[in-house]
LUMMARVEX-376450 format. One record per residue: residue in three letters; x, z, y of N, C-alpha, C in turn. Coordinates in steps of 0.001 Angstrom, whole numbers, padded with zeros to 6 digits, always signed. Layout:
BEGIN
AlaXZYXZYXZY;...
***
This chain:
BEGIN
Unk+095420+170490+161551+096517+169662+161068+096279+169316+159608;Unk+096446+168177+159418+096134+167439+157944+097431+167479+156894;Unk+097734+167783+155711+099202+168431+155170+098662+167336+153810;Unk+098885+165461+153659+099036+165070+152726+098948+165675+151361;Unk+098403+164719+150566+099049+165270+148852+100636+164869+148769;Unk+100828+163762+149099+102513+163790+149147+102802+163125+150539;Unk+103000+164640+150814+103592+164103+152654+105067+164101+152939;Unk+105221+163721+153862+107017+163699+154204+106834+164606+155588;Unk+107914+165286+155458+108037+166714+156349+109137+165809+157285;Unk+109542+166910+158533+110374+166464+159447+111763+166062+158890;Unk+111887+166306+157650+113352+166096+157070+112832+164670+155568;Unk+113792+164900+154715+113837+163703+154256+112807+164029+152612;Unk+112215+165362+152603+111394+165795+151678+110681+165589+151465;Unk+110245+164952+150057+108088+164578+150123+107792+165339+149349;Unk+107025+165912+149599+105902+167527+148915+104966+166960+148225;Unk+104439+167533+147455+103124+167558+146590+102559+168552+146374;Unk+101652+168962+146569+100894+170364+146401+100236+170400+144753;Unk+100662+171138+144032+100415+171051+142799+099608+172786+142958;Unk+098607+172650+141828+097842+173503+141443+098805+174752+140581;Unk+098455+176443+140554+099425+176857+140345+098910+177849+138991;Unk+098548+177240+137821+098030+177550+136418+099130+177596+135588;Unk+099656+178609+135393+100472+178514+134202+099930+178722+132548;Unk+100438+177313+131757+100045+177301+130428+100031+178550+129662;Unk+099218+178229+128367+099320+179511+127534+100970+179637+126973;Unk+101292+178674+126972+102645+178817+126153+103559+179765+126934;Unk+103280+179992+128387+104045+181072+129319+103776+182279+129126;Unk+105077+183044+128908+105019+184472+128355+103670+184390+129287;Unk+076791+189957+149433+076883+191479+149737+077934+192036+149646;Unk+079210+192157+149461+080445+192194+148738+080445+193668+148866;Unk+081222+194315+147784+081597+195705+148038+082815+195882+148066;Unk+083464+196663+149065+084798+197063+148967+085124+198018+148663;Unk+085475+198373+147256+085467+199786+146606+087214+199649+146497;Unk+088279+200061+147392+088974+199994+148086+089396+200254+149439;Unk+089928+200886+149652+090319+202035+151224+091726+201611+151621;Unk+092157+201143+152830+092866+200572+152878+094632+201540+153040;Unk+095642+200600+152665+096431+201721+152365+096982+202705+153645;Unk+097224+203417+153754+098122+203961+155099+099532+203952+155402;Unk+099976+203123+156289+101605+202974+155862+102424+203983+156229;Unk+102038+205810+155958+103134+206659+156484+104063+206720+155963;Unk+105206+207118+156435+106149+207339+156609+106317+207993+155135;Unk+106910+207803+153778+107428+208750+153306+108982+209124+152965;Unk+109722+209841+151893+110890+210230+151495+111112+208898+150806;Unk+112683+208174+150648+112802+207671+149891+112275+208380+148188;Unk+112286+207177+147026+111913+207740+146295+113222+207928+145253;Unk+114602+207725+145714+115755+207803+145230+116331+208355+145896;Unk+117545+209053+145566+118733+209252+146378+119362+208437+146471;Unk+120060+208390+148037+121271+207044+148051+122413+207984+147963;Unk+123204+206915+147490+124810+207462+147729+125149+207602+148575;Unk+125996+208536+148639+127270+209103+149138+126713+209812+150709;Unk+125001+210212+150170+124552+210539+151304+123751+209846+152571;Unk+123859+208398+152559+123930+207299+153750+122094+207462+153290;Unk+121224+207524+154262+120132+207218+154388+119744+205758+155071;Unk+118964+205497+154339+118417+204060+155689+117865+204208+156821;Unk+117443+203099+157579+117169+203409+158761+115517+203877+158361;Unk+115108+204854+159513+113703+204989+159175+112546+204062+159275;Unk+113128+202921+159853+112319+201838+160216+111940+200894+158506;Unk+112926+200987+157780+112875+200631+156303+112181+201451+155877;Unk+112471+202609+155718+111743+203507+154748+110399+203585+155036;Unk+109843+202930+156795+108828+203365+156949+108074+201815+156127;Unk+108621+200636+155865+108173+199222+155590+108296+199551+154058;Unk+109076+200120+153685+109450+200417+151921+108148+201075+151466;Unk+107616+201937+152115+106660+202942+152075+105544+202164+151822;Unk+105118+201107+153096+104196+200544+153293+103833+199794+151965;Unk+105036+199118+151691+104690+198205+150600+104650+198892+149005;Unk+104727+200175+148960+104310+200868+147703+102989+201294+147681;Unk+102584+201655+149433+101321+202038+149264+100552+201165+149250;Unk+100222+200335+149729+099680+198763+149346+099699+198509+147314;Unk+100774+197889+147339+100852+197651+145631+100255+198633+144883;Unk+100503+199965+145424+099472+201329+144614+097818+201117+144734;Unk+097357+200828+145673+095935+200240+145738+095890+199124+145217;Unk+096169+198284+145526+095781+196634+145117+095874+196214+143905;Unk+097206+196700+142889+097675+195808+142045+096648+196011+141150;Unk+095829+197236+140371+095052+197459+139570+093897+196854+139928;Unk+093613+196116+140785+092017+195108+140993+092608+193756+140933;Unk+093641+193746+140513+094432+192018+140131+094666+191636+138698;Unk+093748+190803+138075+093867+190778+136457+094418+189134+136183;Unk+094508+189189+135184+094940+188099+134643+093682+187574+133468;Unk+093687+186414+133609+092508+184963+133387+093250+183971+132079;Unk+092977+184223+130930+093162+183436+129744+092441+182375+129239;Unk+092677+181089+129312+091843+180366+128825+091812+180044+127538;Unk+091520+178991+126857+091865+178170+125828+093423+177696+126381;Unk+093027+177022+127412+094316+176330+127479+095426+176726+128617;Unk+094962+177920+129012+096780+178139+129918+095473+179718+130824;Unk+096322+180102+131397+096071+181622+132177+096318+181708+134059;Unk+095335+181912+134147+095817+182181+136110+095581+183591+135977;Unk+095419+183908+137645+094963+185408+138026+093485+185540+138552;Unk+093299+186985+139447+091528+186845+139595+091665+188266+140073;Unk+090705+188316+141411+090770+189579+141559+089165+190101+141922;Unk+088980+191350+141672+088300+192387+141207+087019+192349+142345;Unk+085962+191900+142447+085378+191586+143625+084213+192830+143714;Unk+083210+193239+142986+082475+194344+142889+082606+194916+141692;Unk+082344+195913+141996+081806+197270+140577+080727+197169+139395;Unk+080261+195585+139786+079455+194852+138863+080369+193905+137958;Unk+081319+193713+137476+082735+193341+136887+082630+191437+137313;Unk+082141+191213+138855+082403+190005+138830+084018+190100+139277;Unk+084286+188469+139235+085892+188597+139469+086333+186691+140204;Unk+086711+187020+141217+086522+185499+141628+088268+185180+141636;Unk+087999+183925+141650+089253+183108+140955+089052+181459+141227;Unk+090326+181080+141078+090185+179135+141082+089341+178592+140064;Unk+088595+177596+140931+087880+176760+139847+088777+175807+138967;Unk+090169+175853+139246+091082+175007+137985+091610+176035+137178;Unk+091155+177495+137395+091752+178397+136449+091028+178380+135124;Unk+089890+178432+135358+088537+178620+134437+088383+177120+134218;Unk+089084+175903+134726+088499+174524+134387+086793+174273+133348;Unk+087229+174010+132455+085475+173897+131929+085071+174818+130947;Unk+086273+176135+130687+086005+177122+129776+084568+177506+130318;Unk+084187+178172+129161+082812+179321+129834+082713+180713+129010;Unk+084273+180900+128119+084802+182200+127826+085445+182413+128078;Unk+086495+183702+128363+087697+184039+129089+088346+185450+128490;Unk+089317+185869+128129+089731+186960+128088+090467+187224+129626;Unk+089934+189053+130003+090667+189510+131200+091430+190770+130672;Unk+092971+190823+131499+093306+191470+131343+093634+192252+132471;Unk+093549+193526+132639+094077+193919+133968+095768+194131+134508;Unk+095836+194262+135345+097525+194403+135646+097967+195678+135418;Unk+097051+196601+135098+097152+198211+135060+097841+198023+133146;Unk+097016+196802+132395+097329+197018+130916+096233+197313+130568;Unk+096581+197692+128885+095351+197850+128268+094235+196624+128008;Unk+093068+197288+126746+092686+195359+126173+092407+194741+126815;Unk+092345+193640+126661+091737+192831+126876+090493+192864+126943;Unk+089723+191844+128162+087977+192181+127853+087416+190509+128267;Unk+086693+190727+127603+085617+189375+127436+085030+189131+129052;Unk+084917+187873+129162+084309+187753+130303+082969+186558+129982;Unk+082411+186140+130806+081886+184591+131039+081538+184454+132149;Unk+081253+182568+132450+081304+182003+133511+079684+182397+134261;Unk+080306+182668+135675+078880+182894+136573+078469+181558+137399;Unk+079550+180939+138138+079515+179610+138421+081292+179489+138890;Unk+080924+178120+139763+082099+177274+140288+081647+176461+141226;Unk+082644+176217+142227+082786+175175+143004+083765+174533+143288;Unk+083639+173428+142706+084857+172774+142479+085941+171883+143814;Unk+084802+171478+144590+085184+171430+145629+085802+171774+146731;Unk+085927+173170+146372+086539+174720+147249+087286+175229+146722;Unk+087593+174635+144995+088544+175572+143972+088241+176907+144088;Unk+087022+177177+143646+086815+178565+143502+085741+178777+142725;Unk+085966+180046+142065+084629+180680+141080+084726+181864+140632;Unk+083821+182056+139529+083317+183776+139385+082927+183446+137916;Unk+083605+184497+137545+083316+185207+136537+082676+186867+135936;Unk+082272+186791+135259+082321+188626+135001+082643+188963+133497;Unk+082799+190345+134163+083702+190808+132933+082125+191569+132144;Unk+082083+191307+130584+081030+192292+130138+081071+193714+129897;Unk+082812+194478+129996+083065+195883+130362+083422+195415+131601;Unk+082394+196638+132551+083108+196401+133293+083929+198219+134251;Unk+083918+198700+132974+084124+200286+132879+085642+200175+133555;Unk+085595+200809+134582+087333+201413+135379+087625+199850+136449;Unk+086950+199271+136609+086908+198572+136711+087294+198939+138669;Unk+088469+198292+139721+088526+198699+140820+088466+197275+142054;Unk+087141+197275+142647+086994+196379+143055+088227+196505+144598;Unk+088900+195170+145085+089353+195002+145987+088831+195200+147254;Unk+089650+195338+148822+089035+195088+149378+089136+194176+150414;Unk+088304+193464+150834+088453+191878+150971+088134+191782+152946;Unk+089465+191535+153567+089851+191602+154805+089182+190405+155622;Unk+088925+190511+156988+088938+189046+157914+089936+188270+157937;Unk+090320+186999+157721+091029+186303+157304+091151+185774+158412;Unk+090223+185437+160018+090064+185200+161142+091035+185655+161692;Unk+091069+186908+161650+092084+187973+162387+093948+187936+161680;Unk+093969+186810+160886+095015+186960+160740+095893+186226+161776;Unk+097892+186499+161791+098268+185833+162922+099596+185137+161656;Unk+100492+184218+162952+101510+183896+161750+102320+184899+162287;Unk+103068+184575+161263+104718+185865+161431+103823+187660+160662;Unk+102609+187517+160286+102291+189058+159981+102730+188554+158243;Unk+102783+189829+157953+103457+190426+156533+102400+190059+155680;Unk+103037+189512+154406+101921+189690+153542+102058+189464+151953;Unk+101964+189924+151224+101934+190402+149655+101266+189655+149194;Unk+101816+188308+148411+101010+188223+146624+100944+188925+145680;Unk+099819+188491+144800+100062+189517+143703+098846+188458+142790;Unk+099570+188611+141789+099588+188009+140248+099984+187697+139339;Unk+099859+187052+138309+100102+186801+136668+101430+185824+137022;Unk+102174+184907+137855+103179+183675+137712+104080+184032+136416;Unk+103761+182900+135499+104542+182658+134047+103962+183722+133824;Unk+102842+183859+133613+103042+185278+132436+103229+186609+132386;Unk+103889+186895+133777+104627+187911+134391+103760+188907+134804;Unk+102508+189352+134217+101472+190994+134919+102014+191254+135955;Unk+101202+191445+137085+101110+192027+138250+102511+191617+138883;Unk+102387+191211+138747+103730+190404+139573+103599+190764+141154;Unk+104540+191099+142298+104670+190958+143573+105527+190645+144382;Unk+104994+189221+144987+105871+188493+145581+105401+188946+147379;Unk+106879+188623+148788+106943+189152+149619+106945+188058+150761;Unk+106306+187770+152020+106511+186813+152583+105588+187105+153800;Unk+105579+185869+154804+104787+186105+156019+103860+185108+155791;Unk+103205+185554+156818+102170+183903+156877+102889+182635+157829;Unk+102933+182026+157152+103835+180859+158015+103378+179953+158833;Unk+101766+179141+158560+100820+178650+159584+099495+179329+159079;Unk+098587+178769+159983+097198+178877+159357+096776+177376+159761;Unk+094939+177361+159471+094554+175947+159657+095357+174721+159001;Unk+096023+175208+158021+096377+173848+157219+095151+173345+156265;Unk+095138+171587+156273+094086+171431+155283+095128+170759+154177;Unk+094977+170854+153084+095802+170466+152291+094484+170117+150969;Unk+095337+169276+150082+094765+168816+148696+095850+169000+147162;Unk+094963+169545+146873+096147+169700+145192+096495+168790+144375;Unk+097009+168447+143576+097005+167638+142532+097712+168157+141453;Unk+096071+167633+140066+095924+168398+138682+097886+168104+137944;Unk+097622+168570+137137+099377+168367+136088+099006+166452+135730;Unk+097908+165919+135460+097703+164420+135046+097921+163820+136334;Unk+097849+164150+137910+098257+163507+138812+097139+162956+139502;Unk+095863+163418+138851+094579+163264+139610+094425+164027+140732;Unk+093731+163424+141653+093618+164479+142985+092745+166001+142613;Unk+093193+166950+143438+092100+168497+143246+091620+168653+144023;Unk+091487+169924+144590+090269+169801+145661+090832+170399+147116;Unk+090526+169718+147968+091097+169923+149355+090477+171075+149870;Unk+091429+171882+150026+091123+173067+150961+090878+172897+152608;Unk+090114+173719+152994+089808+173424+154593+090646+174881+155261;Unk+091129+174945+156142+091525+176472+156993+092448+177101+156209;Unk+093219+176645+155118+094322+177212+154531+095155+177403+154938;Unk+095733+179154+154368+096566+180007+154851+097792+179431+153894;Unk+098977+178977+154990+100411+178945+154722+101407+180375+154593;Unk+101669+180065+153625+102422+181306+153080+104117+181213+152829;Unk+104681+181973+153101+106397+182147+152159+106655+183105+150926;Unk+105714+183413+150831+105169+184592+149780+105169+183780+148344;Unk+106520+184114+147512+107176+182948+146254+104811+182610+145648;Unk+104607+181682+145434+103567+180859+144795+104455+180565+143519;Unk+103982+180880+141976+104493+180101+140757+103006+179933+140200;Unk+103310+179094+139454+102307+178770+138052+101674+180349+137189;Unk+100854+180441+137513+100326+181670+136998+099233+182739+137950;Unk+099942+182462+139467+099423+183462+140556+098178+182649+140995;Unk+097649+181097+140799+096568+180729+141093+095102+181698+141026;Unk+094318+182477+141840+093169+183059+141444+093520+184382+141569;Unk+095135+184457+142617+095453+186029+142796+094779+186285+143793;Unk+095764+187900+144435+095792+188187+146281+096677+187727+147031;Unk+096286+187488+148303+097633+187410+149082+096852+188617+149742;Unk+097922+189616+150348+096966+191119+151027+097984+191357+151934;Unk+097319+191917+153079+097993+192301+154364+098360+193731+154483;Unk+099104+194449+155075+099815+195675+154995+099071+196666+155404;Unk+097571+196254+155147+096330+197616+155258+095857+197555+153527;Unk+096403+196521+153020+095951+196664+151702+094492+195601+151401;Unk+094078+194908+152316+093451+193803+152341+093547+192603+152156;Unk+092740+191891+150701+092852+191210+150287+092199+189807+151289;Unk+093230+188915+152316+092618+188189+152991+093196+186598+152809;Unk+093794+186357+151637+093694+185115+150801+093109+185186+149285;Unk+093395+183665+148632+093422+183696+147330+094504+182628+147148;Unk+095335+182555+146936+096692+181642+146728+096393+180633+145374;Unk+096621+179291+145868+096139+178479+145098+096342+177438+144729;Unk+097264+176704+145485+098943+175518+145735+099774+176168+145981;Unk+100825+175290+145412+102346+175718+145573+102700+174037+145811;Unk+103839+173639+146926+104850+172515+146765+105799+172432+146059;Unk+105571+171140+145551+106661+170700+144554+107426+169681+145675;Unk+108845+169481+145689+109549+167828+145536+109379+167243+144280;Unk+108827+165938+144365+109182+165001+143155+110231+165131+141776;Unk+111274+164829+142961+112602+165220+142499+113451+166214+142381;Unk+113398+167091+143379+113822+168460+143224+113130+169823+142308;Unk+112083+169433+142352+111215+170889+142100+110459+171788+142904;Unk+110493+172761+142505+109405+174083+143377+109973+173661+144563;Unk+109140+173546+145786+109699+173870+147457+109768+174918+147350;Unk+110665+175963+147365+110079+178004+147522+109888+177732+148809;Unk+109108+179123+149547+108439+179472+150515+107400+178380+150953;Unk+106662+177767+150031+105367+176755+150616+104339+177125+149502;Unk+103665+177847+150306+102398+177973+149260+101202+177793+150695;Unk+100322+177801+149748+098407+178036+150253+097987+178823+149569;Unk+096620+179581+150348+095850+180242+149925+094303+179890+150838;Unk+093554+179993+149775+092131+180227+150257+091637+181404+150802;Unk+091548+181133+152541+090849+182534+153297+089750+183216+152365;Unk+090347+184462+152959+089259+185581+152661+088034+185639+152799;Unk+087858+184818+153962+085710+184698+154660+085447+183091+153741;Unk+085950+182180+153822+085443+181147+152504+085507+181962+151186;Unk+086531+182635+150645+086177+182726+149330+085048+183549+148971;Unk+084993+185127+150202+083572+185754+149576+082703+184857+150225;Unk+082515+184682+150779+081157+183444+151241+080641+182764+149909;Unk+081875+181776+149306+081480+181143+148449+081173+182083+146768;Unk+082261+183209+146763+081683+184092+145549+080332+184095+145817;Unk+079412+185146+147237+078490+186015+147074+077411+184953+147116;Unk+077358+183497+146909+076374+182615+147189+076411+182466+145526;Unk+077232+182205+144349+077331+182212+142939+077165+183361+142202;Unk+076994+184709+143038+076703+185494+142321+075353+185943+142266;Unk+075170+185602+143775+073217+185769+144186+072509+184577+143560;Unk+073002+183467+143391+071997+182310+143503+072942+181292+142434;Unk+073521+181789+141906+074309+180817+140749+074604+179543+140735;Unk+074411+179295+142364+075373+177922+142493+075716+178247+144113;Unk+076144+177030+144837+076845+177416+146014+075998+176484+146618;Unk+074965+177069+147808+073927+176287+148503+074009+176713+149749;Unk+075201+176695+150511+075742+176230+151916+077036+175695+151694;Unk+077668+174941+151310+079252+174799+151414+079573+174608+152587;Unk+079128+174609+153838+079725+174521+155354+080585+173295+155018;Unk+080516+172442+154323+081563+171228+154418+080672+169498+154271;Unk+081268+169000+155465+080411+168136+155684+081038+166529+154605;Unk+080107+165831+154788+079680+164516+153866+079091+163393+154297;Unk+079525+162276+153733+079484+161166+154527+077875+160619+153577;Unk+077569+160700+152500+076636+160753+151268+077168+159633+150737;Unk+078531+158964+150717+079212+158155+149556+079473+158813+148441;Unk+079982+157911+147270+080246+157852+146329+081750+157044+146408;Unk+082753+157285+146405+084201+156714+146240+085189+156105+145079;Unk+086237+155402+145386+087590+155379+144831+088691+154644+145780;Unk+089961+154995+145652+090569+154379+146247+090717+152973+146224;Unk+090610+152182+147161+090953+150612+147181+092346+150123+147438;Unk+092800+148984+146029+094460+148536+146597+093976+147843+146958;Unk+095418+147293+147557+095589+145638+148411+096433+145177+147582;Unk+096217+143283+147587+096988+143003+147052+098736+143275+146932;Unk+099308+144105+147804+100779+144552+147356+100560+145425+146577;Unk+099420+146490+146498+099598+147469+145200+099044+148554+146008;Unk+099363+148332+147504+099598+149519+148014+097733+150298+148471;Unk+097629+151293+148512+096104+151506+149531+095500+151198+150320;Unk+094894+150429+150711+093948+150074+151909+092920+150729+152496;Unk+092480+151662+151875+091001+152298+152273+090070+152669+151473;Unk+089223+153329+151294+088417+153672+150392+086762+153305+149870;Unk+086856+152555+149008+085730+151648+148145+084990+152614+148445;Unk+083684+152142+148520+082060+152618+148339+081911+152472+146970;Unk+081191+153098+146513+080809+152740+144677+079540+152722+144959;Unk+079045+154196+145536+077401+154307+145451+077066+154833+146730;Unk+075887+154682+147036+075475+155529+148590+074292+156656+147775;Unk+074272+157756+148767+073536+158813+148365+072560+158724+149331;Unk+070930+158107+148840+069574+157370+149543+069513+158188+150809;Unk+068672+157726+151885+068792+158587+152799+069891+159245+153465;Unk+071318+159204+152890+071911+159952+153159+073267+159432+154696;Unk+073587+159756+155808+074159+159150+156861+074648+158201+156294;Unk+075335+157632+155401+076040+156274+155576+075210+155602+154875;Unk+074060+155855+154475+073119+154872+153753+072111+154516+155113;Unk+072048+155109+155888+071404+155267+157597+072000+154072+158129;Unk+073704+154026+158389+074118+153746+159214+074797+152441+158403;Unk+073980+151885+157188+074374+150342+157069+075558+150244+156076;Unk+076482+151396+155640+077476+151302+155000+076773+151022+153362;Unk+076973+149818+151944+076712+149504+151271+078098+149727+150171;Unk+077583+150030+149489+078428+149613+148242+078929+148326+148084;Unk+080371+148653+147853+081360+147256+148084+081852+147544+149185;Unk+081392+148252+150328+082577+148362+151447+083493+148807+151267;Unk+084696+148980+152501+085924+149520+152498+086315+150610+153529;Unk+086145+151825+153029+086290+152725+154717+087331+152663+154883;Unk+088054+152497+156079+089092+152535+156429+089897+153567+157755;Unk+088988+154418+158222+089015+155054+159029+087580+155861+159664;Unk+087904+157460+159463+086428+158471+159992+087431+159275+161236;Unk+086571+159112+162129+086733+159980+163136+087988+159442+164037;Unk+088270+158419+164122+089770+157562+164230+090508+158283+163428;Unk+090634+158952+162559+091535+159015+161055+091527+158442+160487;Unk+092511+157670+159850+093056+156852+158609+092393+157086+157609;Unk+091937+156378+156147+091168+157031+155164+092070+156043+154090;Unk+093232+155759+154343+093651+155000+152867+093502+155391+151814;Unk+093392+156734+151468+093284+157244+150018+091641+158315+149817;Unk+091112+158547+148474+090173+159440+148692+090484+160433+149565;Unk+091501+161176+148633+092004+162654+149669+092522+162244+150655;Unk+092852+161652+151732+092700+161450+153065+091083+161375+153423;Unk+090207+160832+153239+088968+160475+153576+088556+162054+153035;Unk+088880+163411+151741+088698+164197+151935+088924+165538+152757;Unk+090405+165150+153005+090511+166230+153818+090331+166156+155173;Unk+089967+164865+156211+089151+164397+157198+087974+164929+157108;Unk+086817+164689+155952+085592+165494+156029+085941+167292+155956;Unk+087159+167689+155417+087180+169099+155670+087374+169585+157038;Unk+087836+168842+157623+087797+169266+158769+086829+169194+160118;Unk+085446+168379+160131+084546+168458+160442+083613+169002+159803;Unk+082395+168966+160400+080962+169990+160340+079632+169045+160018;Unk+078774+169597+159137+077480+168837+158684+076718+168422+160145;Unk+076247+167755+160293+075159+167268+161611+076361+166671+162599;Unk+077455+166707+162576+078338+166002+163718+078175+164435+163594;Unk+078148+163937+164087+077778+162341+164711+079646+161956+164756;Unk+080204+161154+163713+081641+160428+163217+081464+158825+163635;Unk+082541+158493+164255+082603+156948+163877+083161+156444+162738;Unk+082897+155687+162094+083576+155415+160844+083514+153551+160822;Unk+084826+153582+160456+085198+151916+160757+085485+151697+159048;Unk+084736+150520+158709+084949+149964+157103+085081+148739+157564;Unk+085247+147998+156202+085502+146330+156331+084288+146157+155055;Unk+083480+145216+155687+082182+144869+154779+082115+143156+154189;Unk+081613+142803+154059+080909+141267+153797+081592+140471+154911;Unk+080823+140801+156584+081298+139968+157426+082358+141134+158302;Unk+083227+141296+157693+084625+141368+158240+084535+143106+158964;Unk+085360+143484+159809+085622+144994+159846+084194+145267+161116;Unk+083780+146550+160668+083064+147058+161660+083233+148192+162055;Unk+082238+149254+162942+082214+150329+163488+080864+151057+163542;Unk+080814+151974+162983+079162+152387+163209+079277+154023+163515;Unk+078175+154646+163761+078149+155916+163867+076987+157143+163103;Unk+077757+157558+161889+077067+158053+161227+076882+159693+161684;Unk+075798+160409+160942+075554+161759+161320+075908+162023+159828;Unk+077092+163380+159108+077204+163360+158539+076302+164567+157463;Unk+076269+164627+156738+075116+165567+155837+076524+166746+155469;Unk+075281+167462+154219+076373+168610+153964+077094+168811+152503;Unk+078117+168537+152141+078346+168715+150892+077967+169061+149884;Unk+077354+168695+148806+076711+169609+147694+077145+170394+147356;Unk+076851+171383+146841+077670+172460+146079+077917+172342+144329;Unk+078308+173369+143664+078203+173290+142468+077897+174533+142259;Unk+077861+173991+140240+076916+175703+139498+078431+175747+138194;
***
């Protein structure tokens, strides 16, 4: 299912998925991490007047202390020059993966952990911008408690699940929610209103998303870190949607960490490509029509299959392509080597051809 940059829901709401960085001005993988056990313990208060809860609470109350007791200390907070996300704790080698709009084009960083205590220097290992994701490391990387990072496959909707990060400013913050879909593809858009980068297989969440938790956990009630939360919906007019967030699965994000940490750029992105070069095309009302060719990439399927600079795509796969991010989050959802029809309007008037599509580049 395809989830617009500004879509209209079954009611009279149009969403925008905005990126979730809060400014400075706001107050091989290893899993060195054991997952929590949800027994049963004592409340950790007395209630009044004697009345105990049911044990079915105390046994979920439990759960979610023992969880936050593992997790929260491998969840740090990400300072830039210009504003702060979150980032969590990936090996015992002090890398630390996080959004590629957290780190935007810094290549220094102060980290702080959620436990407290200084601050520590980091720098950039890579990025992919395309996936909103990257790595950093920390140069102490002493006490340092790497997460541990769950199948994201195996998740269902309706299961439980914990954010955790920096929103406004706020250290270790933990927010509470289910998973609400999966397989959403969605696209962000920066604070200037430029498009970000479309996620493929994103996990829908009710788990509060603010400005700050970009580059956190979302973790399941074994204490497994099997998102990275990374949009939040806005209304236009109203504000925050609460309970609409995304997160980036657990098997894309280490995939894409352990390929930037081995090989310092990302050389499989599993995301397929048409080998254009884009922008959106108006029509004369103003409105979108489809998406301009600028450049073709030589050799590459639509340079194969006749598509030139100056065309107009107007539809891949019988999907609509009026805008870039439509024409992107269509390629997120297919595979490199799949054979697409793709209908443009050229020189002599609209056509149909059938391209084989290549594989996304990566970045460093």
């Amino acid at each position: 299912m395809i989830t617009q940059v500004t879509a209209r829901s079954t009611g009279p709401l149009a969403l925008v998925l905005v990126v979730a960085t809060a400014a400075c001005t706001a107050p091989s993988h290893t899993t060195g991490a054991t997952p929590a056990s949800p027994a049963v313990s004592a409340p950790s208060q007395n209630h009044s007047q004697g009345v105990r809860p049911p044990a079915a609470a105390v046994a979920m109350e439990s759960a979610y202390e023992q969880v936050i007791k593992r997790v929260l200390p491998s969840i740090v907070q990400i300072t830039t020059g210009t504003g702060l996300g979150s980032g969590v704790v990936f090996d015992t080698h002090g890398h630390i993966v996080t959004n590629a709009h957290v780190v935007g084009q810094a290549r220094e960083f102060q980290v702080t952990l959620a436990t407290g205590g200084q601050a520590r220097s980091a720098t950039l290992v890579g990025t992919f911008s395309a996936g909103d994701l990257a790595v950093i490391k920390v140069a102490d990387d002493h006490g340092l408690a790497p997460a541990a990072f769950g199948d994201s496959a195996n998740l269902r909707v309706g299961q439980m699940v914990l954010a955790m990060g920096n929103p406004l400013g706020f250290s270790g913050t933990v927010t509470q929610g289910i998973v609400s879909a999966l397989g959403r593809t969605v696209s962000g858009q920066d604070d200037d209103g430029a498009p970000g980068a479309t996620i493929a297989d994103a996990i829908q969440t009710s788990a509060a998303i603010n400005r700050g938790n970009s580059g956190g956990a979302l973790v399941d009630l074994s204490g497994r870190v099997v998102g990275i939360p990374t949009l939040a919906a806005t209304d236009p007019k109203l504000g925050a949607a609460n309970g609409i967030g995304f997160a980036i699965p657990s098997a894309t994000a280490s995939d894409i960490a352990n390929q930037l940490i081995r090989q310092g750029k990302v050389v499989n992105t599993h995301r397929a490509a048409l080998g254009v070069r884009v922008g959106t095309a108006i029509g004369e009302d103003g409105e979108p029509i489809g998406v301009a060719v600028g450049a073709i990439t030589p050799g590459g399927g639509a340079a194969k299959a006749g598509i030139r600079p100056g065309d107009v795509i107007l539809s891949v796969n019988g999907s609509p392509t009026p805008t870039t991010t439509a024409l992107a989050q269509v390629l997120a959802t297919l595979s490199p080597g799949k054979q697409v029809k793709v209908e443009y309007l050229g020189e002599t008037g609209e056509r149909t051809v059938t391209v084989t599509l290549s594989e996304l580049p990566g970045g460093s």
